[in-house]
N, C-alpha and C positions, 0 to 999 in steps of 0.2 A: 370568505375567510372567517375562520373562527376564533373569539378573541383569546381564548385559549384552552388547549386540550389537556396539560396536564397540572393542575394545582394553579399553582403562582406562576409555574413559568413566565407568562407573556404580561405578571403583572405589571414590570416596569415600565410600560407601555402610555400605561395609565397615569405614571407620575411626568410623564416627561416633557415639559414644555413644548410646544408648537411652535417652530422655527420653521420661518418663512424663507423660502429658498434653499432648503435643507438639502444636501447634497444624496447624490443617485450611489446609490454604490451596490457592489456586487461580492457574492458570497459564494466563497470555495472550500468546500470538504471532502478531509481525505480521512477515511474512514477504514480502520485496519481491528485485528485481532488485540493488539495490546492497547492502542491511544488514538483517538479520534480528534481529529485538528480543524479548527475553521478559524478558515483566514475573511475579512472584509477588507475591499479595495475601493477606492472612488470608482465612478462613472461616469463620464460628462458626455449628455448630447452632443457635443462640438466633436466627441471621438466615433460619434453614431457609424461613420461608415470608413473609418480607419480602425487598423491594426494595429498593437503597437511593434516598436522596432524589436528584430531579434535578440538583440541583445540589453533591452530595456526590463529593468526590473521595476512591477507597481508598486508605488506606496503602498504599504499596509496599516488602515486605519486600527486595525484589533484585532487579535488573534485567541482564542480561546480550544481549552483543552479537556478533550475528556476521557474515559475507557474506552471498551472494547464496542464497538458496533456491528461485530459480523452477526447475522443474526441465528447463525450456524453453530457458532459458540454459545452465546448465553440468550436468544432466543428471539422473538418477533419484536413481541414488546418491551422487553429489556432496550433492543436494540435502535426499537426507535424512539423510546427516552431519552438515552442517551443521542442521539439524532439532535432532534428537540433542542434538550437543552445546551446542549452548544452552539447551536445556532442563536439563541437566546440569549446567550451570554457573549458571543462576539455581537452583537448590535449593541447590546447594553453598553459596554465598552467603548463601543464606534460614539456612541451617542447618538444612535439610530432607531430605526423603528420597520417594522414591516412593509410598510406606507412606502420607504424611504428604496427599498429591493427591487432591482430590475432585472435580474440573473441571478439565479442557484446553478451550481454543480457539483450534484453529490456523488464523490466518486469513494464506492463502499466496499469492503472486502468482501465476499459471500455474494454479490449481484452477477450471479453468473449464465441466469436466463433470461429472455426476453418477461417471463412473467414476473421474476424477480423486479424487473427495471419498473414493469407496469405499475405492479400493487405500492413500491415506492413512489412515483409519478402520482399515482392516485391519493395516498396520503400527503403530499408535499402540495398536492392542488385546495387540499382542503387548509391549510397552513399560512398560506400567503395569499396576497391578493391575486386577480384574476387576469392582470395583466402582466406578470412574473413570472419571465420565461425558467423554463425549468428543465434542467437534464439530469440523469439519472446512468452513472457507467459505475462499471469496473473502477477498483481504486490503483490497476495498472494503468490505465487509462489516462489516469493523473498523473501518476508517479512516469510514465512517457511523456506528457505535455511538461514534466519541471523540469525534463533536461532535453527539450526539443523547443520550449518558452512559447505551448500551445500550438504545434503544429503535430497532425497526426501522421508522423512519418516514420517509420521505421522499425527495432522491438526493443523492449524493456525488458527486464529481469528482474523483479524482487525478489529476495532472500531475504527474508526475517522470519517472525516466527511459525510462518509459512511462505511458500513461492511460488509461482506463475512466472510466466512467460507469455507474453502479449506483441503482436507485430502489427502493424497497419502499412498499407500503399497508399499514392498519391492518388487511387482511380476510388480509394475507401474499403478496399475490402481488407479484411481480420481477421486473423487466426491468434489460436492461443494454446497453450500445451502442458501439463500440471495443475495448479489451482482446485484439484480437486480435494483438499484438505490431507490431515494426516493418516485419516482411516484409507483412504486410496491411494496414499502411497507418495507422498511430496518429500522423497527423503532426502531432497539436499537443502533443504528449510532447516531452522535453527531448532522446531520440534524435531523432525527427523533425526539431526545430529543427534541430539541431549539423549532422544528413546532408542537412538542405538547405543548410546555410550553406557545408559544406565541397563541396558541389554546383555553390556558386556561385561559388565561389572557383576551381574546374576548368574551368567555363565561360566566365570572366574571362580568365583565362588564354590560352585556345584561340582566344578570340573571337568566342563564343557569348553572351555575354551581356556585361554591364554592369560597369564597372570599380565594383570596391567596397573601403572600407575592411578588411571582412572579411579579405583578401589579406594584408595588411602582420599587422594585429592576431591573430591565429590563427597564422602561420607564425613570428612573434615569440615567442608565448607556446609554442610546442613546439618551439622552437629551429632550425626550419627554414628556409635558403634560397631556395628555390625552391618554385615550387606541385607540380612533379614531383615531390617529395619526397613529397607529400603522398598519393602514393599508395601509395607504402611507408608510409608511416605508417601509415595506415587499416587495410591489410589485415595489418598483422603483428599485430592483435591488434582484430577487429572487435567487441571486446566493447560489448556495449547503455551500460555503464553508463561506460565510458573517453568513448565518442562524446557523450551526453550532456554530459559533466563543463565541455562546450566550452559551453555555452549561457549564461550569464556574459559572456562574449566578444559574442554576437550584441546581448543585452540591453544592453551598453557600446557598440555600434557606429550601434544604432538609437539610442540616446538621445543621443549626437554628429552624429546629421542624417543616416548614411547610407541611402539609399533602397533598397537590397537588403535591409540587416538591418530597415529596418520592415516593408518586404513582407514577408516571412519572417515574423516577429511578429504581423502584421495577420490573417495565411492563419491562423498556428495559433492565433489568439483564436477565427477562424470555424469550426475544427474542433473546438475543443471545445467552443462554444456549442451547436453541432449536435449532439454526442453529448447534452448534456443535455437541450434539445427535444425529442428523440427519445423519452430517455426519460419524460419528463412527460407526451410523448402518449400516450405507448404505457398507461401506466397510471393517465391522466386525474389528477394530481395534484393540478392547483390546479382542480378543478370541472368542469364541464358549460361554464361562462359563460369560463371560461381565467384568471379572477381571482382564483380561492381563494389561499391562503397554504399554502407549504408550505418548509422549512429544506432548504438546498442546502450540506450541508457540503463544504467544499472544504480540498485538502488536497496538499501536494507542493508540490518546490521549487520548479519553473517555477509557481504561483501565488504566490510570495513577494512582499510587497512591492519595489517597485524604486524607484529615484527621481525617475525624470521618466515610462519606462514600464512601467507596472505591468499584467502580463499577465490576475492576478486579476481588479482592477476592469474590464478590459476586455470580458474575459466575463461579468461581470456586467450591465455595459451591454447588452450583446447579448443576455442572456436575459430582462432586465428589459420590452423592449419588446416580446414577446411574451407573457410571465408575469407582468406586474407584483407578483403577491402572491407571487414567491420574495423569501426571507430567505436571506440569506449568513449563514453559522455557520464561524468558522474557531478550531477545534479547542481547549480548552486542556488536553486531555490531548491525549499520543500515541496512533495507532492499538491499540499492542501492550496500552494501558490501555482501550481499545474493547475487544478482544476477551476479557479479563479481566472486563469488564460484563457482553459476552453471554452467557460460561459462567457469571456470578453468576445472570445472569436465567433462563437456562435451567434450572440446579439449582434456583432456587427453582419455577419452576411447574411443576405436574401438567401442562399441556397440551403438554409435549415430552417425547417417547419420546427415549432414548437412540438415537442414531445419526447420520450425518453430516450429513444433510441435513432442513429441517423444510417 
């Protein structure tokens, strides 16, 4: 373990009294394009080969918050700065120490290959001590353990400022279907929406397409003029999670009658009902007969409630008439308290080997 890799990070370390019988506790992050969250929880030997109950939520000694950690967006080392120091600053908080960790789970947006999981594993081994069991997933991953409460059964759906679709069986095997960012096409993600809306507002303009309220409402809200402005806009700073931040705007224009922002709305219900089809076939979820019952936690701001259109239930309509036995599960822990489950679960059973992937 190294006492530290970047500046002061790990100085607090060094101030902190040694406290005899200091409690075990365990660290869960959920690691997204806009905010990266880590939660710390106790851990007691005496829970060494229990679970906790399904419906049991852990104390949470400390929570800390940071940016963006996909490292897809702002880059390797950016990303595992920001890693770092949140992890850093939930112990500080806990009144903890490295010493003190007996499970990480870092569940990060952009970990979408087995090598991704490695070279993370392999930085996280230099970071803590040596007997710190460690995992390394998808931060759907999580975001299915917070409204499953760490059991990997069934698929999840993010929609924020990007989306995935991730499923798991009880025998372990996974599929997953989108997630490949915005250049490849995740258009019922919250970038998605926002870069067709301001698509449509270019084409309005030129006269390519259909005058829409989008125009006035979005050039209002960023202080702009003209729709020419609006291309300075974009490109001075095309970050995933700014372009997103506009989807608010589209949900308030479709629910005033405008027919550009319901199409928009309507297209990315049908893209990510299809990411979740997908993946229910692909790993026969609800049966043979397509009617089993299986929990679709869903999760992220574009499925928030809204109040006349709600993006959620919309997708649910649309999965329901092919799957009728999915169940919607929406979250009452945060993801970052998901992946705090799944390093609980994993420390407790024998049938996982330390390493990133199971």
């Amino acid at each position: 373990m190294k006492r530290y890799r970047n500046g002061e990070i790990w100085d607090f370390e060094q101030e902190m009294p040694v406290r005899i019988g200091s409690k075990n506790v365990i660290l869960g992050l959920d690691g997204g394009t806009t905010t990266t969250v880590c939660i710390c929880i106790p851990f007691s030997s005496d829970h060494q080969n229990t679970t906790l109950p399904a419906d049991d939520r852990p104390p949470v000694l400390a929570r800390a918050v940071a940016g963006c950690s996909n490292h897809n967006s702002v880059g390797e080392t950016a990303a595992r700065e920001t890693l770092e120091r949140v992890m850093a600053d939930a112990l500080f908080k806990s009144g903890s120490t490295r010493s003190s960790v007996r499970a990480v789970c870092l569940a990060v947006s952009g970990v979408d290959h087995p090598n991704d999981q490695q070279r993370l594993f392999n930085w996280l081994r230099d970071i803590f001590p040596h007997y710190v069991r460690l995992f390394v997933q998808n931060d759907a991953v999580a975001a299915l353990a917070s409204g499953t409460m760490g059991k990997l059964h069934g698929c999840v759906l993010i929609a924020g400022t990007g989306t995935i679709a991730y499923g798991f069986t009880e025998d372990g095997r996974e599929a997953r279907a989108a997630g490949a960012g915005p250049v490849l096409g995740d258009w019922g993600s919250g970038y998605g929406i926002a870069a067709r809306a301001l698509t449509a507002i270019v084409k309005a303009h030129d006269g390519r397409g259909s005058l829409t309220m989008l125009t006035s409402s979005i050039l209002g809200l960023l202080d702009l003029s003209s729709p020419d402005e609006l291309i300075g806009w974009t490109y001075a700073d095309p970050s995933w999670a700014r372009i997103a931040a506009l989807v608010p705007v589209v949900v308030s224009c479709a629910e005033a009658g405008d027919l550009v922002a319901n199409q928009i709305l309507v297209d990315s219900v049908q893209e990510l009902a299809s990411s979740v089809k997908a993946v229910v076939q692909r790993l026969s979820l609800c049966g043979e007969d397509g009617k089993g019952c299986f929990p679709l936690v869903m999760v992220g701001g574009v499925l928030e409630t809204n109040r006349d259109w709600d993006i959620g239930e919309e997708v649910m309509k649309c999965i329901s008439k092919d799957y009728p036995g999915v169940r919607s599960i929406r979250p009452k822990v945060e993801p970052a308290v998901g992946a705090a489950l799944l390093a609980w679960n994993f420390l407790t059973k024998d049938s996982y080997a330390e390493g990133y992937r199971n």
